[in-house]
KEKE-3310 file (N, C-alpha, C; in steps of 0.2 Angstrom, whole numbers, plus 5000, padded with zeros to 4 digits):
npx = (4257:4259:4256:4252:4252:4249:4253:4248:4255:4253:4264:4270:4274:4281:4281:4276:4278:4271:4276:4269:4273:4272:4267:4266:4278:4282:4288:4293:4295:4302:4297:4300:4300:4298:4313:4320:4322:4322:4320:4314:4314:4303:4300:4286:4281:4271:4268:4278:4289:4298:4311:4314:4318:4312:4319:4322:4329:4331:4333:4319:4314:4301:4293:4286:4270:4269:4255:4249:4237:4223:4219:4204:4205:4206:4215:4229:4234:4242:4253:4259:4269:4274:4281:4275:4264:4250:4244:4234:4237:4231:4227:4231:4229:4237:4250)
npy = (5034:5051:5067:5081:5099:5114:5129:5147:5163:5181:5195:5208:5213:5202:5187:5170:5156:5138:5121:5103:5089:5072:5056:5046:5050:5065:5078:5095:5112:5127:5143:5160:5175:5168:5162:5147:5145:5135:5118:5100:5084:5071:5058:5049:5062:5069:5084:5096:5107:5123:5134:5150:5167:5181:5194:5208:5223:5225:5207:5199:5185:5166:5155:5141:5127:5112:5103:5086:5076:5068:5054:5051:5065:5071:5080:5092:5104:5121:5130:5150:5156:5170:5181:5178:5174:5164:5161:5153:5145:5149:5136:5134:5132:5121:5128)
npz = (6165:6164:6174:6176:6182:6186:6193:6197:6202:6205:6213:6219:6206:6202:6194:6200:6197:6199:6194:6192:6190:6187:6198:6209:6212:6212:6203:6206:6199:6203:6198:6196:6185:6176:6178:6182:6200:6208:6211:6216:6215:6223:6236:6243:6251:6260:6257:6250:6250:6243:6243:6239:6234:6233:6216:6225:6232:6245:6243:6243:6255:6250:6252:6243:6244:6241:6240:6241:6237:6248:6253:6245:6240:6223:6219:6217:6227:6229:6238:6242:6253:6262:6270:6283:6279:6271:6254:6243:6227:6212:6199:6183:6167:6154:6147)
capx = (4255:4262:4252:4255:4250:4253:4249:4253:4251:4257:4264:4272:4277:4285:4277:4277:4273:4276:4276:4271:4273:4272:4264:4270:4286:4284:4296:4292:4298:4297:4300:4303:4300:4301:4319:4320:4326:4319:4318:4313:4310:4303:4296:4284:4280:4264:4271:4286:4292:4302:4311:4318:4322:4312:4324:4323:4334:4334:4328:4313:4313:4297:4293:4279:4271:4265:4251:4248:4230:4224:4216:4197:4204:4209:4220:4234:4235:4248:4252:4263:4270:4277:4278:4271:4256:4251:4238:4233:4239:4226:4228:4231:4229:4244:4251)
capy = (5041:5058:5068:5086:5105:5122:5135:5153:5168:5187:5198:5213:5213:5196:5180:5166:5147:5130:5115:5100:5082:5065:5054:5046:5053:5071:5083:5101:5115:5135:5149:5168:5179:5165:5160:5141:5145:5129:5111:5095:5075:5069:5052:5049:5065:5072:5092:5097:5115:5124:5141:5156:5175:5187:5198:5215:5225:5216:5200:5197:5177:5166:5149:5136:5122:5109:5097:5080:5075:5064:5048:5051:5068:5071:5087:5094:5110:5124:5137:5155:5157:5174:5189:5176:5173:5158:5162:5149:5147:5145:5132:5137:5125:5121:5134)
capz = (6162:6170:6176:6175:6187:6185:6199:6198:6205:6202:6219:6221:6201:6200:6192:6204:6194:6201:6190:6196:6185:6191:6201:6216:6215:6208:6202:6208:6198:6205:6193:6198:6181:6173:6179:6187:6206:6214:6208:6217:6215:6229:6234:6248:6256:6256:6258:6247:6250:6241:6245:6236:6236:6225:6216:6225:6234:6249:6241:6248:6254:6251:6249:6244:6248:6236:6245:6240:6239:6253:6253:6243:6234:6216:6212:6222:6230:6229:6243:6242:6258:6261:6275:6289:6279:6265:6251:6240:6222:6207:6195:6176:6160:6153:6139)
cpx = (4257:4257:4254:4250:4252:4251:4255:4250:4257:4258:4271:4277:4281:4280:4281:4273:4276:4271:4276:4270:4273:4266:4266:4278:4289:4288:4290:4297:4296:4302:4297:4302:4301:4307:4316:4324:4322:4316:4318:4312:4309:4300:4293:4283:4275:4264:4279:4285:4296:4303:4315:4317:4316:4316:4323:4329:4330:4332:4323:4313:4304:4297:4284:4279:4266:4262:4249:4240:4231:4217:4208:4196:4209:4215:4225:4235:4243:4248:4258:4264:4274:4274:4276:4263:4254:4242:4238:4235:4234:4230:4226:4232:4236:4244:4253)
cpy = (5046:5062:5077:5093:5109:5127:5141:5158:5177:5193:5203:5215:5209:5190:5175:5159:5143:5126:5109:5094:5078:5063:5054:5051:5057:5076:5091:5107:5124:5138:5155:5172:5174:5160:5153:5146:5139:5124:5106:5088:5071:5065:5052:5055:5069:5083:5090:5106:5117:5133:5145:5166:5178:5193:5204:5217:5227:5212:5199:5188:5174:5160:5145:5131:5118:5102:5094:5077:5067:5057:5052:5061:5066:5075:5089:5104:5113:5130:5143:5155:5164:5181:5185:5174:5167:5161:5155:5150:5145:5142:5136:5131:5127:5125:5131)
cpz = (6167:6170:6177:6178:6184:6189:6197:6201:6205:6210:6217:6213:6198:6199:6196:6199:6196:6196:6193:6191:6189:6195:6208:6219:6210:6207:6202:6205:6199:6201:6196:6192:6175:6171:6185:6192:6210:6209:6214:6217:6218:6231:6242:6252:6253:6255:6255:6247:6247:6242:6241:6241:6230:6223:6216:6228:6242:6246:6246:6247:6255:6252:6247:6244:6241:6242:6241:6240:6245:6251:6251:6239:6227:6213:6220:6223:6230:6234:6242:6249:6259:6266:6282:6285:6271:6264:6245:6234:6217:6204:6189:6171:6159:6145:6134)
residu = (UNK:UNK:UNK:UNK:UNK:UNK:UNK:UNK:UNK:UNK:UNK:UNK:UNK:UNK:UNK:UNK:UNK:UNK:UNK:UNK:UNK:UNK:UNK:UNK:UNK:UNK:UNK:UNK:UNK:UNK:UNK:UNK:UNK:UNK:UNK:UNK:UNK:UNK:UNK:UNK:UNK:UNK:UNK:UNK:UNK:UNK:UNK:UNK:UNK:UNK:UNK:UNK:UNK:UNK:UNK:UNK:UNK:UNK:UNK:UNK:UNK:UNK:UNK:UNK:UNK:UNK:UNK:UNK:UNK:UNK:UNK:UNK:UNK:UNK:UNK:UNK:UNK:UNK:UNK:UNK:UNK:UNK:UNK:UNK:UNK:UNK:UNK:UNK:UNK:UNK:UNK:UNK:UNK:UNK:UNK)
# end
């Protein structure tokens, strides 16, 4: 049975959502306004990063950090990292 996440978060006028599926060896996808810019399938690692641009002028670069629950939790954690600084992403139901 798959297993399915959704974290977003809204910065400096651009929609930021990562999608996360799977179990052991989830597939991570990060969306920019909507637009795929980062995809994943990655087996065994309890941190999967993934990095983009958001589109301004300069592109602003960011990345995030999808954590793995650890032995004795249940839900998996998603982080924005961006500017030297990481905030947490809420979890949203699925649309």
């Amino acid at each position: 049975m798959s297993h399915h996440q959704h974290f977003h978060i809204d910065h400096a006028g651009h929609s930021i959502t990562v999608n996360v599926a799977g179990g052991h060896t989830p597939e991570v996808e990060l969306l920019v306004d909507g637009k795929e810019v980062g995809y994943r399938h990655e087996r065994g690692s309890r941190i999967i990063e993934l990095s983009s641009e958001l589109p301004e002028d300069p592109p602003h670069p960011f990345s995030v950090c999808v954590y793995h629950p650890r032995h004795g939790q249940r839900t998996l954690a998603c982080a924005l990292r961006l500017d030297g600084h990481e905030a947490y992403m809420p979890e949203r139901a699925a649309a």
